[in-house]
N, C-alpha and C positions, 0 to 999 in steps of 0.2 A: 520320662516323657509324661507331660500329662495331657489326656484328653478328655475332649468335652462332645459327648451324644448326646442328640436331640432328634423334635420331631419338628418339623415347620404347619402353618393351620391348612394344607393340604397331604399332608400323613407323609411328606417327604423326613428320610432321614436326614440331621444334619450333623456334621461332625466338625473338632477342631482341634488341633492337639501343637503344646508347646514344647521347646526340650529345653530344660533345666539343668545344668551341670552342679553337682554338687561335687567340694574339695576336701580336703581331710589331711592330716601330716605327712598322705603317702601320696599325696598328691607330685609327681614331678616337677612339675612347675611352680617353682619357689615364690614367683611375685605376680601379681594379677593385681590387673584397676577393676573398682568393683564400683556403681552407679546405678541408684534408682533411676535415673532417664539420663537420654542423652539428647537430648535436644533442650534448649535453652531459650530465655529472651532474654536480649542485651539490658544491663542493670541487674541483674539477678547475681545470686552468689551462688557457685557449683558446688556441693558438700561430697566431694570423691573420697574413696575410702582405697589408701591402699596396703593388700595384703599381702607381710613378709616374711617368708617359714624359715628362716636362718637366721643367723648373730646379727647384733645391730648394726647397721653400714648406713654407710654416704651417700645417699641417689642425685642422679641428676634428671628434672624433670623438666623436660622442653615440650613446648605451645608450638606443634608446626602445622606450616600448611607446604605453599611452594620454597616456601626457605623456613626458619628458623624462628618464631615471632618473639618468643619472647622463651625464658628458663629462668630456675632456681633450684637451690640446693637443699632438700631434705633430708633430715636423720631420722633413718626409718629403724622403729625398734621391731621385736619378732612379736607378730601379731598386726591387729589392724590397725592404721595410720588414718587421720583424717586428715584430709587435703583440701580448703577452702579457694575457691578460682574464682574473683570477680571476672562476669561477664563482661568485656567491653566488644567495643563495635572494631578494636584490630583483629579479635577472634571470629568476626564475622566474614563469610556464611558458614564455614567450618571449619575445624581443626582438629589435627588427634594431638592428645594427649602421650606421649611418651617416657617411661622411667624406664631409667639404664644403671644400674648397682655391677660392682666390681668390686669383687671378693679375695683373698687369700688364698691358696690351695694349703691345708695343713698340713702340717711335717709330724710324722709320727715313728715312731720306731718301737721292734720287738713286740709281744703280746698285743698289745692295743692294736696295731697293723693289721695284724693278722686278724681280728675281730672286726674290724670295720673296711675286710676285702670287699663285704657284697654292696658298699657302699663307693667305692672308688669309683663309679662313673658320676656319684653324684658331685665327688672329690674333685672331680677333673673340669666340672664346669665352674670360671673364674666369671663368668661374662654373663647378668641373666636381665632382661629384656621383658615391657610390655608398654604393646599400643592398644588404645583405645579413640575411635571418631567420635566425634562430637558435633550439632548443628545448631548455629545461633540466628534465632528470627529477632528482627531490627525493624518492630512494626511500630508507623508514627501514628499516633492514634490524631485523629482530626474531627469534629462535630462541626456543624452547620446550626446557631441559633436563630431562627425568622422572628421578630417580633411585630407581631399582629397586632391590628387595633383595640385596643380596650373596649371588651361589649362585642366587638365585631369579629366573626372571623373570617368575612368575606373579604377577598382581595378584591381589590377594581381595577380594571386600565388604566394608564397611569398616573398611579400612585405611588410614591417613593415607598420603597420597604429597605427597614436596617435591616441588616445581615450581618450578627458576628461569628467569625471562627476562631476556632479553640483547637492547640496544638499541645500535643504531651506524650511524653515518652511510656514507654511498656507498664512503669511502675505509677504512672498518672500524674510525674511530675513534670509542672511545664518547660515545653521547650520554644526557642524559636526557632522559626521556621519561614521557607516563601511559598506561600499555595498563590495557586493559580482557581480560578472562579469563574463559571460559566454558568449560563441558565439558558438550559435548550428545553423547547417542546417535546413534549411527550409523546406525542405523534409521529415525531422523527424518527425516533429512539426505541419504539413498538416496531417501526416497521425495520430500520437497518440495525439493530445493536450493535454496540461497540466489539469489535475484533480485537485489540491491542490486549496484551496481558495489563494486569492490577502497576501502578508504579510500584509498590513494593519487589513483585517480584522480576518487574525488570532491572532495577536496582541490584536486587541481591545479584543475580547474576547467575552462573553456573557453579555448582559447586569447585574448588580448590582440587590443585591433581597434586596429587601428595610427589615430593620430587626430593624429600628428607629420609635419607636411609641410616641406618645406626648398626654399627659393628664393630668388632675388636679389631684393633691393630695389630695383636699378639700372628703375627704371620711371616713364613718362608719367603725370603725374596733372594736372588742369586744375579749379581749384575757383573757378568767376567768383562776383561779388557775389552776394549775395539780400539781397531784404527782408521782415521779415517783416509773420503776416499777421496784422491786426487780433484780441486777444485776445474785443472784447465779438461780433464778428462770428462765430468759431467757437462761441464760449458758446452765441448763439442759434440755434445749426445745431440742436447737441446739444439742446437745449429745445425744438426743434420735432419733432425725431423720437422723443423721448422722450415727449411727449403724444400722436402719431399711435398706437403701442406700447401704451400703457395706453387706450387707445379699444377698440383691436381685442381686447385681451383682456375689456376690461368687456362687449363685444357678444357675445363667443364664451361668456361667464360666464352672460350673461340665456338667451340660446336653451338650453343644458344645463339650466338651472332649470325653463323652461315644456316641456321635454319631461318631466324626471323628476317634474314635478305630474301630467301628461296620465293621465287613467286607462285601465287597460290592461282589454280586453275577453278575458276566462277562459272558456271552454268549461267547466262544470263534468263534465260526460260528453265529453267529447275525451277521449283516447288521450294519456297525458303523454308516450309513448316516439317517438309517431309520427314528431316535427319536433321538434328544438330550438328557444327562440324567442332569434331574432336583433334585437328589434325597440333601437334606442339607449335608450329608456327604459327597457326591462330591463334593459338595462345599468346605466343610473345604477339602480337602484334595486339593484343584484347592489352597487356598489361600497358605496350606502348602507349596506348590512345587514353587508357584510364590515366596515366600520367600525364599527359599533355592539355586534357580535356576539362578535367576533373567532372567526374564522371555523373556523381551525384548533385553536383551544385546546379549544373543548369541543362535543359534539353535542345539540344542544336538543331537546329532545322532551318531549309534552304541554304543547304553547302554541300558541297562534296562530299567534303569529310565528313566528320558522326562516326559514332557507333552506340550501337543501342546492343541490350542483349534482352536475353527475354525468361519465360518463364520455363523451359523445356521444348525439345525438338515435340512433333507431332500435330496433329488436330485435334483440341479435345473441348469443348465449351460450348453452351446453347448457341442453336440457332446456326446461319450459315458463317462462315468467317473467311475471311480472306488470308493475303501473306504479306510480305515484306519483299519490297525489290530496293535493287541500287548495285551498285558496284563498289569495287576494292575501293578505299578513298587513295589519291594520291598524296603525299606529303608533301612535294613540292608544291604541287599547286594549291592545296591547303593554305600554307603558310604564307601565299602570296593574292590568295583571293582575297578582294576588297569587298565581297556581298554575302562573306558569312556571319549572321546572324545568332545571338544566343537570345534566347526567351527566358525572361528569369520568372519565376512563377507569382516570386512576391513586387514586383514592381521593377522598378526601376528599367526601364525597356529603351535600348539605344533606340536612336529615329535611324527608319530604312525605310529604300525607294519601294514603289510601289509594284517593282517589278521583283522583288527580293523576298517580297511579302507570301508565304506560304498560305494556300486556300485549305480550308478544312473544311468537313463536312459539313455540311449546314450553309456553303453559299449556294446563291441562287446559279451563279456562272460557271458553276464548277461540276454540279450536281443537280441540275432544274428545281422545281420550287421546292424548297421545303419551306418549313412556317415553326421550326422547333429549334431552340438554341441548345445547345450542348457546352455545360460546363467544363473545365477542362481541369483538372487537379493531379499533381506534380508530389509523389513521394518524397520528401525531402525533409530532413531533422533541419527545424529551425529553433535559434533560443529567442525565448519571446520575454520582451523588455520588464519586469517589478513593477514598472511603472503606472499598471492600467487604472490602480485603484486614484494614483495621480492625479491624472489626468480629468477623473469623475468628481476630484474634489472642488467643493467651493470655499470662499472664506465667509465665515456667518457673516459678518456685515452685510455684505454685499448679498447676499443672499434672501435676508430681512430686509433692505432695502427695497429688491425688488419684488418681493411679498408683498409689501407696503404699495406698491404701483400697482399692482394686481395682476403682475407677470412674474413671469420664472417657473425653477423650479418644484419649488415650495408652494405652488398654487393647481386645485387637480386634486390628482388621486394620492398625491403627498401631503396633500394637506393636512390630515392626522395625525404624523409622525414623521421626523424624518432619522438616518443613521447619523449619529457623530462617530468619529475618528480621534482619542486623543494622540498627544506625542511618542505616551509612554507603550501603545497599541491598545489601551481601553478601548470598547465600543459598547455604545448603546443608542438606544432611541429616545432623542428628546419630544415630548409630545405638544403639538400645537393645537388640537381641537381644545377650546374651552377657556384658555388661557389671552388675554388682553394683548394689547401692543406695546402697553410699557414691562408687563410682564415678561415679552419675549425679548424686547430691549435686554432686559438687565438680565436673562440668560445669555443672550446671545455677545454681549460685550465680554462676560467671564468668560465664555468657549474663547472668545477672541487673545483676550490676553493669557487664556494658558495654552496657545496655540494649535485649540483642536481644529480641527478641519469638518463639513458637512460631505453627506454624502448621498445627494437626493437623488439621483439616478438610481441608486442599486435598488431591486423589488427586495419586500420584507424578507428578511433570511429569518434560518430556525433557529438561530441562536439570537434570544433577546438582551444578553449580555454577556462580556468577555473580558476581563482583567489576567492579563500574564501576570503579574507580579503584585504580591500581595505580602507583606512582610508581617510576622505576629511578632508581640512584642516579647522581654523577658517572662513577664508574666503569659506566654504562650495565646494573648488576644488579640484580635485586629477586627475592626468595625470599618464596614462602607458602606455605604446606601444605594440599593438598585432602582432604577427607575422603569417600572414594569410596562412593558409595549401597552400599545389600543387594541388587543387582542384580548378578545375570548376564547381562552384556552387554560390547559395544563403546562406548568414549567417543571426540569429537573435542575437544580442544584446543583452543581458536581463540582467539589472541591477539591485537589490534590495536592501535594505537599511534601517536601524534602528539606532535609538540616545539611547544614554543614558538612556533617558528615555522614550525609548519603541513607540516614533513616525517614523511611521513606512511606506515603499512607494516601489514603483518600477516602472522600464519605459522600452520599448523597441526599437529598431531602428535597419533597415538592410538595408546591403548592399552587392551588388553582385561584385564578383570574376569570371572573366575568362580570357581566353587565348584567341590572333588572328588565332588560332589554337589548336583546341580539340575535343575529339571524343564522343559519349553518344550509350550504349547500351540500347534497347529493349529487355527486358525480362517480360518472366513472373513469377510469384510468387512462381509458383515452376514446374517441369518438373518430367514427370510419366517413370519408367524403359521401353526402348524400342521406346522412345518417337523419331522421325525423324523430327528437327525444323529449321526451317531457320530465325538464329539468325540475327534481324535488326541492322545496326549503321548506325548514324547520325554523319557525320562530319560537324563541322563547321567552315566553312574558311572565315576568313575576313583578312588573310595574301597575299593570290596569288591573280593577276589579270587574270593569266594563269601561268599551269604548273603541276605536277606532285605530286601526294601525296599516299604514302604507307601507306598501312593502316595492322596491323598484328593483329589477333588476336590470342588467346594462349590458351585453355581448357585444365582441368585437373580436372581428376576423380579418386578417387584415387590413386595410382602411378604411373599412364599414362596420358600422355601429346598429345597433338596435334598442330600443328602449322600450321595455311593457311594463306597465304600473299595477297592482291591487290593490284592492282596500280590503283588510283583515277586519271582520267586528267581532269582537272576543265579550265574552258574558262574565268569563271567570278567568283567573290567571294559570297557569298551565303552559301544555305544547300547542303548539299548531302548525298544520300544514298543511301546503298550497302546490301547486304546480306552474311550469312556465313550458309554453311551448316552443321547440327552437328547430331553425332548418340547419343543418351541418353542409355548408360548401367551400372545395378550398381556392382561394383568390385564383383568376385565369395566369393574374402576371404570375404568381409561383409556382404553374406548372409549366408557362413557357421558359421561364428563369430556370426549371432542370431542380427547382426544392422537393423534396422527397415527402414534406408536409408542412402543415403549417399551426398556429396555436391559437384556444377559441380564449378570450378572456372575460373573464364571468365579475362582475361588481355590483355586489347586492347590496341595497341600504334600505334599510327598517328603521321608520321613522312616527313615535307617537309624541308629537307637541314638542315639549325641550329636549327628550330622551330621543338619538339617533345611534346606530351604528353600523358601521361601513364595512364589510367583508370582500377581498377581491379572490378570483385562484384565476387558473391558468390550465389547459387540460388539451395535448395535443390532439390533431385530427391528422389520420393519417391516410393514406391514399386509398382508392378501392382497387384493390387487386392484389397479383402477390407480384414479388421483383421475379424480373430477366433479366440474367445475364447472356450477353454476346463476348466471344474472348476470343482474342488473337494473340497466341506465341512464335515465337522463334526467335533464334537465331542470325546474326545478318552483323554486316559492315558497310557503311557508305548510305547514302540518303536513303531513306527507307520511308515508305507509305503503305497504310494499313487500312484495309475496309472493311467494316462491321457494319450488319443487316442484319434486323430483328428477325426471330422467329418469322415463318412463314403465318399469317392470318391470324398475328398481334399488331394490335395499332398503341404502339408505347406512349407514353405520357410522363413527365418529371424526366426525362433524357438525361444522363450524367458521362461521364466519361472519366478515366481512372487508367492513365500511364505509371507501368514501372520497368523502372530501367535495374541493370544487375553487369556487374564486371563477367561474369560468366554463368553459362549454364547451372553448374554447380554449386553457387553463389546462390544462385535465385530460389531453385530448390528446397536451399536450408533458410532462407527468407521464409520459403511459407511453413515451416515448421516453428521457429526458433525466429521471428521479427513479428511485432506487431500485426494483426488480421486484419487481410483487406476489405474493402465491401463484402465480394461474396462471402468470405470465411466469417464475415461479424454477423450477415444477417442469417447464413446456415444456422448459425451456434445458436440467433434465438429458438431456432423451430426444433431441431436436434435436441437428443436428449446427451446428458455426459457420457455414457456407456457409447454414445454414436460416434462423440467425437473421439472420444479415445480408442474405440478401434479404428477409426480413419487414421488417428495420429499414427497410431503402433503401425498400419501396415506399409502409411508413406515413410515411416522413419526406418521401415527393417528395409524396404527396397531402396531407402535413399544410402545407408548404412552399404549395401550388399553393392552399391554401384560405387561410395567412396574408396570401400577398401581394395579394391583394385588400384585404385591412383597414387600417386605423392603424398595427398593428403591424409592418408590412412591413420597418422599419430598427431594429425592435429588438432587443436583445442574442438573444433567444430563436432569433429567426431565423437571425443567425451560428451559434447551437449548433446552429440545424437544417444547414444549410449544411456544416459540422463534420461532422453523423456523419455525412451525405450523401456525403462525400469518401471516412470511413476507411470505411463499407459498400463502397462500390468498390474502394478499396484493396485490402479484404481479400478480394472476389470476384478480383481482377487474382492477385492473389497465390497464391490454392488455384486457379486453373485449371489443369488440364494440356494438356498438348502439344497435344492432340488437340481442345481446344475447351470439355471437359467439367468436371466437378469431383465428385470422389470423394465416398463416402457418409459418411466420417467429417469432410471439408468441408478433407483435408491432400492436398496435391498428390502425394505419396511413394505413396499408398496407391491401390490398382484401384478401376475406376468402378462 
């Protein structure tokens, strides 16, 4: 063993110790793989040395991993062998190495025998064996070259920059390759960083499960007679248990039947919220109607029939709540009423009389005056069409065209750039400030004939450019040219890249973009209805020595605008900064419309003589107060109405309203566990710290857990999912604890209690 003591620069001891195996002639074990390193990069060559303390023999030396990769046959002499293993990428991401020698047992007789008794175990072993693991990295090496302007290293808006990438393998020779190439802002990137592992190491994968075992054959095997057994005799086994089998279900078939006929006794004045009913006939009659109904697709109302389920028996949610009435539905007259209506939440709505027409809350005839609309919104998984980007696209002709009339558009707050779309999924922004009409002509004809598309609708995204496929050549190069947005900012680069055969790499590189004049807003993250703020800008002048600079800014809240002008007089080039005063209010129509808030949009433009530029953002406003919930559950069959009343001496504003429907109690339950979070559960989570929600989660999951395993369902998949978050709730409690026992307010171990 060897070990290493030390001291660290605070007088701590440190210590470290390795163990060494040293071997020698009396060593037992005849053959051993011996390796300075075991880890590898693919192209390299393995120098394995392997060591044999008996006569010279035969070996055979297999590359495994889940099977067999590859072997060869060595003649290994007594002493050490060198073994040379070019790395390839079928040895990747690991493999052991294997040699198996099969030896003689010698034949000796008289004297000699008798001298080499104390070695007869060594005699007796014919079969001698050694594995060694091995790990091969398959890293594609990738660079990013930007080639700057000669004299210059300032980049501008847009201005076209080449960009070549360079691909090559471990040993630096080139390969080809397809990267992919993106240029997002830095701002993005500071705040969300990327999640996803390296492409390398999603590539390689998981290491290989060794599933190759190696042994003698030399073994005792004993296989006495049999006879066999009668074919008609098994026949009739299987005949007899196979009619026992269809008895038992035909019996378990009739009892379900004679319960879901039994008729069920309804308190018409009961309390729907009091109890859930648990009786099995409910049941079957819950599964009937989810089959006939479909249960999820649409919400039935003004009909007999229906069945709604809910969230759990009892009263529990702010404020006062009402219940659910109605009766058993009949099936007969179900099937024969001509004035049951379904409501489908995304359109499509049959025409019904007016007398069919269900009144909700919010008429005036129903309920005396109200003056507030209540949204209505429909749980329901819908697939929503690929197509949307579609639909937003133009064809440049027409699009130039009417830029040229002084409509569309391309005329506005696009006027500085707008998105292309090509065929192959490139995107960038082509730029229009600056550039002529025959200029944008003979752009805009090339976009045409290689079938890209315009995309002036969408606002500036943070990605200024995206090429999926990008192929390098043999000589491992490939050149394109980016065309940098009308933005003042920072870009990153990020290239990735994969061969043929799954060697795999990425790299990144940035460079900054701006103007000798532009402007940057201070905001914050978002602004409260009624809010009075005095919005900052920052102009940056490195054009004037002295002179004059206008600066405008633009607000818009929903269909009102505002415009206030300054005049900047600058002495020297430098920073400066200014102020704007703004009133924060949210539109009346989007708190009668039931919007939760709405967005202030900020468009600043700095303008000295020829030199302008344009900055827009966007920054919600959000309502003043905190949300109420009103919540009615239960349980029920047959037309059902629900009334919800705000807290007593709240006067609510943005009003919404939020149905979920569930095949049963139990159902619903593991909904709010294990389904998507509804309103309440999304805006709890923002204010809640994770320590809060994970003991929420833990204690609804041990009592929803403690009420499944009583039922049927006690082994079904649901239950593992409960079992599931049961673990990671503990986990992440085990985890945010600190020292001391406790768990801090923000639910992170780093932070005071």
């Amino acid at each position: 063993i060897l070990r290493v003591e030390g001291e660290d620069r605070f007088q701590n001891p440190v210590t470290d110790e390795l163990e060494v195996q040293v071997s020698d002639q009396d060593d037992a074990i005849r053959l051993r793989i011996l390796a300075d390193r075991h880890t590898f990069k693919e192209g390299e060559v393995a120098n394995i040395v392997l060591h044999w303390r008996k006569k010279p023999a035969l070996a055979l030396v297999t590359f495994e991993g889940s099977r067999i990769l590859k072997y060869q046959l060595v003649n290994l002499q007594t002493g050490p062998n060198k073994l040379a293993v070019p790395i390839s990428h079928q040895l990747a991401p690991t493999f052991e190495l294997a040699v198996a020698v099969m030896t003689n047992r010698p034949v000796e007789e008289g004297p000699a025998a008798a001298d080499n008794a104390d070695h007869d175990a060594e005699a007796i072993r014919l079969f001698h064996s050694a594995i060694s693991p091995f790990t091969v990295e398959r890293q594609l090496n990738v660079t990013i070259a930007v080639q700057r302007p000669a004299g210059n290293n300032t980049l501008t808006p847009g201005q076209p920059l080449p960009v070549t990438i360079t691909t090559t393998d471990p040993q630096g020779n080139p390969v080809s390759a397809e990267v992919s190439l993106a240029m997002i802002e830095n701002s993005l990137l500071s705040r969300f960083p990327a999640t996803l592992e390296k492409i390398s190491a999603f590539f390689r994968g998981s290491p290989r499960r060794w599933a190759v075992r190696t042994g003698s054959s030399v073994e005792f095997s004993y296989r006495p007679k049999t006879k066999p057994i009668n074919a008609q005799l098994l026949a009739e086994a299987d005949r007899r248990e196979l009619e026992a089998e269809e008895k038992r279900l035909l019996a378990a078939s009739e009892i379900r039947s004679n319960r879901a006929l039994r008729p069920i006794d309804v308190d018409e004045n009961a309390d729907r919220f009091a109890n859930s009913i648990s009786d099995p006939a409910f049941e079957a009659l819950n599964a009937t109607i989810a089959g006939q109904s479909g249960l999820f697709g649409n919400l039935l109302l003004g009909m007999d029939g229906g069945m709604a389920g809910g969230l759990g028996g009892g009263r529990f949610g702010g404020g006062s709540t009402g219940g659910f009435g109605g009766s058993v539905p009949d099936f007969k007259k179900q099937s024969s009423n001509s004035g049951e209506r379904a409501l489908d939440p995304f359109g499509n709505q049959p025409n019904a009389s007016a007398a069919t027409t269900p009144q909700l809350p919010g008429d005036k005839d129903s309920f005396g005056e109200m003056t507030t609309t209540l949204s209505l919104v429909i749980s329901q998984t819908q697939e929503i069409a690929p197509s949307t980007w579609r639909e937003q696209a133009i064809d440049p002709r027409l699009a130039l065209k009417s830029r040229f009339a002084g409509r569309g558009p391309l005329v506005g707050k696009n006027r500085r750039e707008v998105q292309v779309l090509q065929p192959d999924g490139t995107s960038w922004y082509l730029p229009l400030h600056g550039r002529s009409d025959k200029e944008l002509a003979t752009a805009v004809d090339q976009l045409a004939q290689a079938g890209a598309v315009l995309l002036p609708h969408l606002p500036a995204q943070e990605t200024g450019y995206w090429n999926p496929s990008i192929t390098t050549d043999e000589k491992g190069q490939a050149s394109v040219t980016v065309t940098l947005p009308e933005r003042t900012t920072a870009w990153t680069l990020q290239a990735k890249g994969i061969t043929s055969n799954t060697m795999a790499g990425q790299a990144e590189d940035e460079v900054i973009v701006k103007k000798d004049l532009f402007g940057q807003l201070k905001l914050p993250m978002a602004f409260t209805d009624g809010d009075q703020a005095h919005v900052g800008v920052t102009v940056h002048n490195d054009a004037l020595d002295a002179g004059e600079i206008e600066v405008t800014l633009k607000t818009t809240i929903g269909d009102k605008s505002t415009v206030e002008k300054k005049v900047l007089t600058v002495q020297s080039r430098g920073v400066h900064e200014l102020t704007f005063k703004q009133n924060f209010k949210l539109p009346v129509q989007d708190v009668r419309q039931g919007t939760p808030g709405s967005n202030a949009v900020f468009e600043l433009s700095v303008r000295a003589g020829e030199r302008n530029d344009t900055l827009e953002r966007t920054v919600p406003i959000q309502p003043d107060g905190m949300l109420v919930y009103s919540i009615a559950t239960g349980s029920a069959a047959g037309t059902i109405t629900a009334f919800l009343n705000p807290p007593a001496g709240i006067d609510p504003a943005s009003q919404q309203l939020q149905v979920i429907i569930g095949p049963t109690v139990e159902q619903s339950l593991l909904d709010v566990l294990l389904a998507p979070p509804t309103w309440c559960q999304s805006e709890a989570g923002k204010l809640a710290s994770g320590a809060d929600s994970a003991v929420s989660d833990l204690m609804a999951a041990l009592a929803l857990q403690q009420l499944l395993s009583a039922t049927r369902d006690a082994e079904s998949p649901h239950t593992q999912s409960l079992d599931t978050r049961i673990r990671s709730s503990i986990s992440l409690l085990v985890t945010g604890q600190r020292d001391e026992g406790g768990w801090s307010w923000t639910g992170q171990p780093g932070f005071p209690a």
